[in-house]
NULUMTOR-427899 format. One record per residue (C-alpha): x, z, y; residue in three letters. Coordinates in nm, 3 decimals. Layout:
c1; c3; c2; r
X; Z; Y; ALA
...
***
This chain:
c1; c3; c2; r
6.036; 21.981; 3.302; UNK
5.766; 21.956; 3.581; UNK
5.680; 21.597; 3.760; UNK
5.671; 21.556; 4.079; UNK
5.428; 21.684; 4.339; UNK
5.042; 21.620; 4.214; UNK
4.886; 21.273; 4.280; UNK
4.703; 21.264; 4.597; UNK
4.335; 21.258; 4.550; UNK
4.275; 21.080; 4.885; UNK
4.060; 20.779; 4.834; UNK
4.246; 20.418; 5.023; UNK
4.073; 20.157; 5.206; UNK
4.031; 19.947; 4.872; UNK
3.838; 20.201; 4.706; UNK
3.588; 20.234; 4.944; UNK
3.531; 19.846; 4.959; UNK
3.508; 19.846; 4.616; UNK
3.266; 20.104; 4.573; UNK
3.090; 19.902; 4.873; UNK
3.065; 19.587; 4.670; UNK
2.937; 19.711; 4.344; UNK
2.581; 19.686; 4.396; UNK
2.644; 19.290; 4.484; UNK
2.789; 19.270; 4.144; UNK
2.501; 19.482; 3.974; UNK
2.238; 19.237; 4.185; UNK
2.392; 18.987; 4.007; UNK
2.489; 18.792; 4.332; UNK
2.788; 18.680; 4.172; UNK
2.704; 18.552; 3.870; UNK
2.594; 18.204; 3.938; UNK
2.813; 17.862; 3.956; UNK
2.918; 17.835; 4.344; UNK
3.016; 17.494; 4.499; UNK
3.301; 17.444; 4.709; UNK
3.325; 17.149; 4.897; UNK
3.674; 17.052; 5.011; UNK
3.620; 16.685; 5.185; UNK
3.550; 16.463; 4.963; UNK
3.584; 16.690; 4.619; UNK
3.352; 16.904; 4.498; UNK
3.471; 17.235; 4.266; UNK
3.230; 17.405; 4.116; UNK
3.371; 17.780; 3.962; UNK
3.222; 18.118; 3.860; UNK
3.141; 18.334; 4.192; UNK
3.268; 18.624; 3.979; UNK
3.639; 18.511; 3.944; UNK
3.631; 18.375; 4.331; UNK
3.512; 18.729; 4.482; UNK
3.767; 18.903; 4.197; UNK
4.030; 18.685; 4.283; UNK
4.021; 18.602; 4.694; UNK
3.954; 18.825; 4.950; UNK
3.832; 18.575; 5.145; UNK
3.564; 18.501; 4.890; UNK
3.543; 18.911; 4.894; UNK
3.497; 18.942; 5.263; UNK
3.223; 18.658; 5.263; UNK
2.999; 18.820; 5.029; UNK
3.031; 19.137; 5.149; UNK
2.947; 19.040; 5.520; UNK
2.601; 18.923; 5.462; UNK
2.640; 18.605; 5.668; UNK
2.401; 18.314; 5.545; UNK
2.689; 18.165; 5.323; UNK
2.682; 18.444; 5.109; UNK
2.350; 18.332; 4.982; UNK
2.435; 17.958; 4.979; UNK
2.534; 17.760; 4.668; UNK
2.724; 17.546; 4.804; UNK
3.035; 17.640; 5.060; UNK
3.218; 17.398; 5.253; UNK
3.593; 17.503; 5.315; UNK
3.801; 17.336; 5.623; UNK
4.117; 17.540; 5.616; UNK
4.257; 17.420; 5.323; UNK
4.295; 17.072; 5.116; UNK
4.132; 16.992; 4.800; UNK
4.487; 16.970; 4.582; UNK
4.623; 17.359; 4.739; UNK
4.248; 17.472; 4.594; UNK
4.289; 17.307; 4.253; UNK
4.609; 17.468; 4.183; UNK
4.478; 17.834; 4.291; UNK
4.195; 17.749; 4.020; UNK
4.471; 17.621; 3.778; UNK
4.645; 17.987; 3.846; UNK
4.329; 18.227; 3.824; UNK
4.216; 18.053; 3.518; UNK
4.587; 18.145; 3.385; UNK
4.784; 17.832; 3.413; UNK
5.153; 17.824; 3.518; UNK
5.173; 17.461; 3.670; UNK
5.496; 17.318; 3.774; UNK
5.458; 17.258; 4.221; UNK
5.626; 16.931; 4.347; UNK
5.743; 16.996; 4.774; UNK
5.378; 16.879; 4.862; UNK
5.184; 17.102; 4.630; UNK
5.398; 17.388; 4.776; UNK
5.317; 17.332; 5.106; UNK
4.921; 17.287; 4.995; UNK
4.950; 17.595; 4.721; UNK
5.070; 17.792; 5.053; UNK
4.821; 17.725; 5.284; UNK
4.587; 17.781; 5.039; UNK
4.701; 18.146; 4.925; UNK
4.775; 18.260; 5.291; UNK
4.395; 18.128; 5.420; UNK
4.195; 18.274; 5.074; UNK
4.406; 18.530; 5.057; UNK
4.508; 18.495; 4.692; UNK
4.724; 18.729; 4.575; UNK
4.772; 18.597; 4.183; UNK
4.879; 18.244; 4.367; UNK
5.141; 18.394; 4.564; UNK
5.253; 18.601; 4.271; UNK
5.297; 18.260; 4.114; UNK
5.445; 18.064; 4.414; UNK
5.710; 18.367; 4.438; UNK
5.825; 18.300; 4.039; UNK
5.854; 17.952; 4.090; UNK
6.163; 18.029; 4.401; UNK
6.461; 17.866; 4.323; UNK
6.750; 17.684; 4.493; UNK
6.592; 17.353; 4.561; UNK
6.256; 17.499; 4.648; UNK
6.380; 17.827; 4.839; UNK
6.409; 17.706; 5.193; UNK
6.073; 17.472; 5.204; UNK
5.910; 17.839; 5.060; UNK
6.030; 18.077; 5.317; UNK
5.977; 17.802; 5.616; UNK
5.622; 17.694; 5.516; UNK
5.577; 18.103; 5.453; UNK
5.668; 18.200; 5.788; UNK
5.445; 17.917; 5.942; UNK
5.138; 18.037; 5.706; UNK
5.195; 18.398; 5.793; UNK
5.229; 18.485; 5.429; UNK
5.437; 18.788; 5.445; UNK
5.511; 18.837; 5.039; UNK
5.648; 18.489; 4.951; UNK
5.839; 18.494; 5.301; UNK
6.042; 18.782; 5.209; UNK
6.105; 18.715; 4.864; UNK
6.240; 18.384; 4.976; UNK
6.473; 18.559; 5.225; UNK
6.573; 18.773; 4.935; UNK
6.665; 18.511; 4.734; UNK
6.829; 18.285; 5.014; UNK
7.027; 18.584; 5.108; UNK
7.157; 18.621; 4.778; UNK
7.273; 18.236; 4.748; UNK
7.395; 18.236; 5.089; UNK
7.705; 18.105; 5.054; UNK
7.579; 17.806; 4.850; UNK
7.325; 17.725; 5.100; UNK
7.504; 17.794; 5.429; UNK
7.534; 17.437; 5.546; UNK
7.130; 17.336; 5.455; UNK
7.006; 17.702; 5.644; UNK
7.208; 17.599; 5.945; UNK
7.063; 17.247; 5.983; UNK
6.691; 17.321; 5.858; UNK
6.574; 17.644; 6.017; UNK
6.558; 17.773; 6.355; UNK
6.728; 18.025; 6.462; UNK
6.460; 18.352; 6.410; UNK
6.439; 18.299; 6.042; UNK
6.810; 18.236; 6.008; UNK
6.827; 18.616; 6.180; UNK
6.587; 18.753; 5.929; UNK
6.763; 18.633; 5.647; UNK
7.065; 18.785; 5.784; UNK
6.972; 19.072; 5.852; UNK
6.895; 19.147; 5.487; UNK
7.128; 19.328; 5.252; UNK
7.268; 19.085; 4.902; UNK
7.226; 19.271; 4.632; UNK
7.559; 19.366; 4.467; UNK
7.652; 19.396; 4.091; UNK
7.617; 19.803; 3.950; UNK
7.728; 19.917; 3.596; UNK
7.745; 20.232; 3.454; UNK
7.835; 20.327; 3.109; UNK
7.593; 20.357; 2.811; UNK
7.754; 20.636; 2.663; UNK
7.757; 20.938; 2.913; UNK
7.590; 21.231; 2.768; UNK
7.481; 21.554; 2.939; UNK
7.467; 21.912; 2.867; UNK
7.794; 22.061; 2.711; UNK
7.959; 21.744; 2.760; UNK
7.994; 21.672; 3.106; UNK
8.259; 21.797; 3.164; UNK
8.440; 21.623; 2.932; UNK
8.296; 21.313; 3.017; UNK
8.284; 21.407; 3.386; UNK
8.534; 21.102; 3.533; UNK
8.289; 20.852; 3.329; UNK
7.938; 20.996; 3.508; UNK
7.903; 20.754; 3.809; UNK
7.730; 20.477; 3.866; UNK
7.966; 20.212; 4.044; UNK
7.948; 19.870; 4.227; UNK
8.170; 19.566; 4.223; UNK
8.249; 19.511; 4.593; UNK
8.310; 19.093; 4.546; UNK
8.501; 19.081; 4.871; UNK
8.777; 19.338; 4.750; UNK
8.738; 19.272; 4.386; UNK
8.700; 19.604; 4.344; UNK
8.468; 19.870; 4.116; UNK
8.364; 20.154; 4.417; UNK
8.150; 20.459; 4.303; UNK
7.832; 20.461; 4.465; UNK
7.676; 20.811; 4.290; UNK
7.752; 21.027; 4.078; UNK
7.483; 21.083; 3.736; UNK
7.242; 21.418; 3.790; UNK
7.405; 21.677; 3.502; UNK
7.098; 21.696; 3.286; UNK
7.079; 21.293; 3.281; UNK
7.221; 21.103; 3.003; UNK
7.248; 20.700; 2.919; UNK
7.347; 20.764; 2.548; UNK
7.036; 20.602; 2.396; UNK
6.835; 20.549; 2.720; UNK
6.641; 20.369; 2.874; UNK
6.841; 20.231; 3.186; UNK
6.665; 19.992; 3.451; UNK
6.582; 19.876; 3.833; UNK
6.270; 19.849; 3.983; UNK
6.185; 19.757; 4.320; UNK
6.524; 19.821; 4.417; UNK
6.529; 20.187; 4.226; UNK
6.730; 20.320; 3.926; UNK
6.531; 20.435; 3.621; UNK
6.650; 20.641; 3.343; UNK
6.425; 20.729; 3.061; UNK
6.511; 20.932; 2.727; UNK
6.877; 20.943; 2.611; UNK
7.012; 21.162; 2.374; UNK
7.267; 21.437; 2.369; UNK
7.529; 21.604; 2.137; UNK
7.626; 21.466; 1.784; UNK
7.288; 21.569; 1.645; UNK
7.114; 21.302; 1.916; UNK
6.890; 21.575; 2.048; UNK
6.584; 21.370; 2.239; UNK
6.660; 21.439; 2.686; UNK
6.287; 21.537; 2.828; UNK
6.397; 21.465; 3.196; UNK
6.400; 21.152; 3.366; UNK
6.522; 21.039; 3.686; UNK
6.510; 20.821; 3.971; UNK
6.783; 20.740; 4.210; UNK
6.641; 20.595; 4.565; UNK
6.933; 20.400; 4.706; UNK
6.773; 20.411; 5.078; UNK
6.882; 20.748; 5.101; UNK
7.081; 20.836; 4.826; UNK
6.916; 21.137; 4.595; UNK
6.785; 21.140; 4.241; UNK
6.419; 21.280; 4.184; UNK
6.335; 21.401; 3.859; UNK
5.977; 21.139; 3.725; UNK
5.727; 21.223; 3.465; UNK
5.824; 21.214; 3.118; UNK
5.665; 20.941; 2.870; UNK
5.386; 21.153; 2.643; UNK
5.635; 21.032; 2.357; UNK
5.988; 21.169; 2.377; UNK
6.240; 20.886; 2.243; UNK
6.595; 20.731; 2.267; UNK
6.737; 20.394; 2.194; UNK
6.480; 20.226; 2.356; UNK
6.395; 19.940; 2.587; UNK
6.326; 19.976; 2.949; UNK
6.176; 19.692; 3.162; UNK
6.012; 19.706; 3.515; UNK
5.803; 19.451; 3.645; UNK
5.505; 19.473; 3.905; UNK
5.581; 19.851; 4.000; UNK
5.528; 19.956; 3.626; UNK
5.847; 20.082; 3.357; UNK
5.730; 19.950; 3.041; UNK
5.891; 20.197; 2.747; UNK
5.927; 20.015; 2.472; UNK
5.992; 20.098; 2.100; UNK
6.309; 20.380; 2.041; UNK
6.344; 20.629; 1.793; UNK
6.234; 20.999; 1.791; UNK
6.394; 21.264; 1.507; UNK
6.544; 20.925; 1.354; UNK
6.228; 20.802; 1.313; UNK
6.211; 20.442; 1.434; UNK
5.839; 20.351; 1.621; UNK
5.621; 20.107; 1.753; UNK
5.499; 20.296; 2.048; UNK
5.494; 20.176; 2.404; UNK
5.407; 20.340; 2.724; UNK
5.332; 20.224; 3.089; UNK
5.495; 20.452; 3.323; UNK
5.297; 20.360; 3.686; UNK
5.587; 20.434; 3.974; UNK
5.360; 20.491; 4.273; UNK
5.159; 20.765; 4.056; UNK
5.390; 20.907; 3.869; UNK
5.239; 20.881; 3.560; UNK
5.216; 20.732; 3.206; UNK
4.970; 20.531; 2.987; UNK
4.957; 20.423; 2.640; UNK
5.005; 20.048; 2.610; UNK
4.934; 19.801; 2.261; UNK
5.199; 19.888; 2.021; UNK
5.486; 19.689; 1.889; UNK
5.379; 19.443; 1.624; UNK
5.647; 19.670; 1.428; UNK
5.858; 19.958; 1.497; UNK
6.195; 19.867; 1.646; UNK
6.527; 20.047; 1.828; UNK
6.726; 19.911; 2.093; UNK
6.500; 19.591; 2.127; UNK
6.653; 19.284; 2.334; UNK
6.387; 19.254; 2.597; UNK
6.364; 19.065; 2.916; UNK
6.136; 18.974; 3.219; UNK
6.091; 18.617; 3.396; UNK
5.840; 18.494; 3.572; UNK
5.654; 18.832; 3.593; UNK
5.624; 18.834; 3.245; UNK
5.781; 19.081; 2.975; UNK
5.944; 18.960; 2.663; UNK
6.110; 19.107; 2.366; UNK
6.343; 19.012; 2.069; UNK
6.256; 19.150; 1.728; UNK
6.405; 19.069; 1.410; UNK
6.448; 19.072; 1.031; UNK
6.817; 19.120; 0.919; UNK
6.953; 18.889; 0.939; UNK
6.819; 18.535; 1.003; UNK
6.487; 18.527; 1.177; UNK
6.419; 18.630; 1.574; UNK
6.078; 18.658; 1.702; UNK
6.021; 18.699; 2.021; UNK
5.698; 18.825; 2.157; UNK
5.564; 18.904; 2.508; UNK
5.310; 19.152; 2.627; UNK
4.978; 19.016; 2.757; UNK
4.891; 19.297; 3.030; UNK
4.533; 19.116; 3.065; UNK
4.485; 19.189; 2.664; UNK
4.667; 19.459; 2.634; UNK
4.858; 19.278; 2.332; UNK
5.180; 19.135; 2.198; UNK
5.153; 18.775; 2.114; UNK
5.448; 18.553; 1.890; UNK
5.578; 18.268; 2.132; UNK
5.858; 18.182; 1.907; UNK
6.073; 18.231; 1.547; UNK
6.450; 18.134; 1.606; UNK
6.593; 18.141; 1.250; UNK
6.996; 18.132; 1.212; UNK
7.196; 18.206; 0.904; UNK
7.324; 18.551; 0.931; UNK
7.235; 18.614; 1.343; UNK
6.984; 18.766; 1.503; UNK
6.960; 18.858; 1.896; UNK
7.093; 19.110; 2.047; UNK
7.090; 19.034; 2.426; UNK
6.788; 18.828; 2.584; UNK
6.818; 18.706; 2.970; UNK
6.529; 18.583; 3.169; UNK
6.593; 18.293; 3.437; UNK
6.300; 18.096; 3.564; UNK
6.091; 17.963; 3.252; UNK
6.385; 17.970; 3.010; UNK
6.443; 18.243; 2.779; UNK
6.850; 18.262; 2.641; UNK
6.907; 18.460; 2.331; UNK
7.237; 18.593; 2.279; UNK
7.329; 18.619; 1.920; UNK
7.603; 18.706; 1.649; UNK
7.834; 18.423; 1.576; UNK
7.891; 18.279; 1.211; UNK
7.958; 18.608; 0.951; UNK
7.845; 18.862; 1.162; UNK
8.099; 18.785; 1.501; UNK
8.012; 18.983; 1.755; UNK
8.324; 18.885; 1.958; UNK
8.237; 18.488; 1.942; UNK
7.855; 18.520; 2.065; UNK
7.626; 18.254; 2.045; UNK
7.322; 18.123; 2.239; UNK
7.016; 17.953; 2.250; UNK
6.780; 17.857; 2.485; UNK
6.394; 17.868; 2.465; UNK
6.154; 17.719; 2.751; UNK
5.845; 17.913; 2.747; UNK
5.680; 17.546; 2.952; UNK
5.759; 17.285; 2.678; UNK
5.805; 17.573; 2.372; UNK
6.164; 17.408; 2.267; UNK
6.454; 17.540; 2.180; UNK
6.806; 17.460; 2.271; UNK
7.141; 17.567; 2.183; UNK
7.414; 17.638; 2.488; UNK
7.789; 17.445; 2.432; UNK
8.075; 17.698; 2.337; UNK
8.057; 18.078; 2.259; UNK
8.057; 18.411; 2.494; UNK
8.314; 18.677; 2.420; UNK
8.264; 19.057; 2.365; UNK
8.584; 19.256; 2.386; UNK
8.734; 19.616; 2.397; UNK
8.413; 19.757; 2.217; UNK
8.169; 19.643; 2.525; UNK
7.850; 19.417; 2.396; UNK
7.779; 19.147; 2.563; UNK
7.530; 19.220; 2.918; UNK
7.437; 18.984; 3.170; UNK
7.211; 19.014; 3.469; UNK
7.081; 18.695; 3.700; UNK
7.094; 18.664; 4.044; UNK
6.958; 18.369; 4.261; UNK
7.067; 18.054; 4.002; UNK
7.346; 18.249; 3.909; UNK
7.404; 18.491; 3.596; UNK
7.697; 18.800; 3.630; UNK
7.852; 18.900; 3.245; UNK
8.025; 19.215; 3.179; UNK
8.293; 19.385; 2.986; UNK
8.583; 19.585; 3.020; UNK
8.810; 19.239; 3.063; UNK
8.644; 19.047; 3.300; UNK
8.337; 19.049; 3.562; UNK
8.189; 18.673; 3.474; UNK
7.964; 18.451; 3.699; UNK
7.776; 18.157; 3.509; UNK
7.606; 17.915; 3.757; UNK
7.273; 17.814; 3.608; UNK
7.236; 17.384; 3.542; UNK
6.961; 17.299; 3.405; UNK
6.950; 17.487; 3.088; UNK
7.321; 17.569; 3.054; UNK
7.558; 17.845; 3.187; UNK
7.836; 17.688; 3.388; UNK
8.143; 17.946; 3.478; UNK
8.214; 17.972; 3.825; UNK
8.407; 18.264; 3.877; UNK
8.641; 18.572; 3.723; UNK
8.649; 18.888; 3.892; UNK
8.780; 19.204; 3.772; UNK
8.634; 19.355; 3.475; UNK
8.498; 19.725; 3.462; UNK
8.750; 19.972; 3.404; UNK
8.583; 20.186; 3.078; UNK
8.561; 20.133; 2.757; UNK
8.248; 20.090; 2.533; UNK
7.947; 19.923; 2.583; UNK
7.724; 19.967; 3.006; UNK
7.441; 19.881; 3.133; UNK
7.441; 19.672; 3.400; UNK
7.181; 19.570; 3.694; UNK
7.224; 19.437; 4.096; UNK
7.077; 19.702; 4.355; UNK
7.048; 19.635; 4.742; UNK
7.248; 19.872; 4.921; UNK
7.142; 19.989; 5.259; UNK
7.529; 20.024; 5.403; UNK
7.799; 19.911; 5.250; UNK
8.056; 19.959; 5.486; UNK
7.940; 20.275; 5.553; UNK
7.914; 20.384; 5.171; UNK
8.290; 20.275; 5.098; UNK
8.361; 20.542; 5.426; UNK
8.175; 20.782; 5.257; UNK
8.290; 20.751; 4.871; UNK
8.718; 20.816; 4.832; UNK
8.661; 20.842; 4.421; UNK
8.754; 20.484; 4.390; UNK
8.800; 20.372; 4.010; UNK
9.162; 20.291; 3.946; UNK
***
């Protein structure tokens, strides 16, 4: 299989600054303690992390104005408490932002230019923050945190109708409108390829629950050579992944991988990972796939690999701390976990440090006979579905862990399999969407338990599917387009 076209060897606009500001670095101009004076409070920080950090900071020491040789800075545009918690964030802190340190953390981000704060500012968006974020965004002018915001608003529209109508004007209200929901897509996890489509040809589409209707609508059909036996199956700035898979009863390895661009419709073939594998765990976050784990000739492994969207290409990352297949893994808060376990009492979970280039232990769950099999990311709490008592996977159980005060919880009541589909879930907004071939499920999140809100139809296969919400361009005109509805 080739890749795609070769990577452009053009250099950008932040290459050439950077090769600009190396010799300030080598003169050691950055080295020092600088003072920044904020009113009355004083900081005083590294110059290294600043100019690494803010391109404010960047642009001042690269302009060879007088400040850039002073020790002390005074700063006007911002307040003293928005600057501490940008510090708090470079020096890797996750702190918790009341409505005033929003506001503050803001106008701090959009003035410095600070792209790690708004990173962290856009993780933090939830329903009771959501509106105060994309408001105070739009009035700082910073563009990332004002569209995520919309993003998120326009997926908890209905919920928030009555507040967006009395609290913002009329232009952002437009914006937000203007924006696509993102809609509910499943496809199964056991379409092969090769000999076999065409007996498993009515299976090989992706489809989408149209909420209105109630209805599962085909939105594409699967390329021929790709297969989600065994693969790796995510989304990624509003892309489809698949990675690996496996074909035939002897589980021969698939070399191609795909992506399918829902802007206008078509699969492209991507680079393969250096190691060929199936049964293993795909998670995006930051415009990276992270390939964790699998098997390869039966051989279970520890390998993972970076696969870097906008280049096409992939990296070696830390290895598991042991090999594993079909890992439970999860993202929240821009951060990538993943369940391993010992048959059949103790779960670890771990997360991968991209700083370090490591996989550290943030908690053991131990329970008699269980283990997880499903993990689900929403805000900083980390739910592990589980096996029930003697090995029920049709009465699954679930605990919750918050990464902020490291405890763990345990969620009222059980979640049902049925008709040989494990359990899936996917969040969206404060909401999470379950799966199988009975129902279509919608938990509201409170506090750190799953309310249910709604049942909507279920998906018409059997088996297990992966599942994942996409943003589609036009709806109405896709449903003109598509007469293979599923019956």
């Amino acid at each position: 299989m080739s890749a795609l076209g070769p990577e452009s060897k053009e250099s950008s606009p932040g290459d050439d600054e950077g090769e600009r500001y190396q010799p300030c670095l080598a003169s050691g101009l950055v080295s020092a303690k600088l003072t920044i004076v904020i009113g009355d409070t004083h900081f005083s920080e590294e110059k290294t992390l600043l100019v690494q950090s803010c391109d404010y900071f960047q642009a001042l020491y690269r302009s060879g104005m007088k400040e850039s040789h002073q020790d002390v800075i005074h700063l006007q545009c911002v307040r003293a408490r928005g600057f501490l918690l940008a510090l708090a964030v470079l020096h890797g802190e996750m702190p918790a932002l009341e409505e005033d340190d929003i506001v503050e953390a803001i106008e701090c981000a959009a003035f410095l230019q600070i792209t790690l704060l708004t990173k962290h500012l856009i993780n933090l968006i939830d329903t009771d923050n959501c509106l105060l974020m994309y408001h105070t965004a739009a009035m700082f002018g910073l563009t990332d945190l004002h569209h995520a915001a919309a993003l998120f608003i326009r997926d908890m529209y209905s919920d928030l109708e009555t507040e967006i109508k009395t609290i913002l004007p009329s232009e952002l209200i437009s914006y937000i409108e203007s924006l696509t929901p993102s809609v509910f897509v499943a496809v199964g996890a056991h379409v092969s390829c090769g000999r076999d489509t065409s007996i498993h040809a009515a299976s090989r589409t992706v489809c989408y629950l149209d909420e209105k209707e109630n209805h599962w609508k085909v939105l594409t059909d699967l390329p021929l050579e790709a297969s989600t036996s065994l693969a790796g199956v995510t989304v990624l700035d509003n892309k489809l992944y698949i990675v690996g898979g496996v074909h035939g009863v002897y589980k021969q390895v698939v070399e191609s991988c795909f992506c399918y661009n829902v802007e206008n419709g078509n699969w492209t073939r991507i680079a393969s990972p250096a190691q060929l594998r199936y049964n293993l765990s795909l998670v995006g976050v930051d415009g990276c796939l992270y390939a964790i784990g699998g098997e390869y000739e039966r051989t279970v492994m520890s390998c993972v690999e970076i696969y870097n969207t906008s280049r096409d290409t992939w990296t070696l990352a830390a290895h598991l701390p042991r090999p594993a297949a079909g890992a439970a893994c999860s993202k929240t808060m821009s951060r990538i976990f993943v369940c391993l376990w010992r048959p059949m009492e103790t779960t670890e979970i771990y997360e991968y440090v991209l700083r370090k280039d490591e996989w550290q232990l943030i908690t053991t769950l131990i329970r008699y006979h269980s283990y997880g099999h499903c993990l689900v990311g929403h805000k900083d709490n980390l739910y592990v579905m589980r096996n029930g008592p003697s090995d029920d996977f049709l009465r699954c159980l679930m605990d919750c862990y918050n990464l902020s005060s490291g405890q763990w919880s345990s969620l009222p009541g059980h979640f049902a399999n049925s008709k040989g589909s494990l359990f899936t879930a996917v969040v969206r907004g404060d909401s999470v969407l379950t799966l199988n071939r009975s129902a279509t499920l919608e938990y509201k999140v409170e506090g750190k338990n799953w309310k249910p809100r709604r049942k909507m139809k279920g998906f018409p296969r059997s088996g297990s599917v992966w599942t994942f919400l996409l943003r589609l361009p036009d709806v109405s005109k896709l449903q003109r387009q598509v007469s293979n509805f599923i019956t």
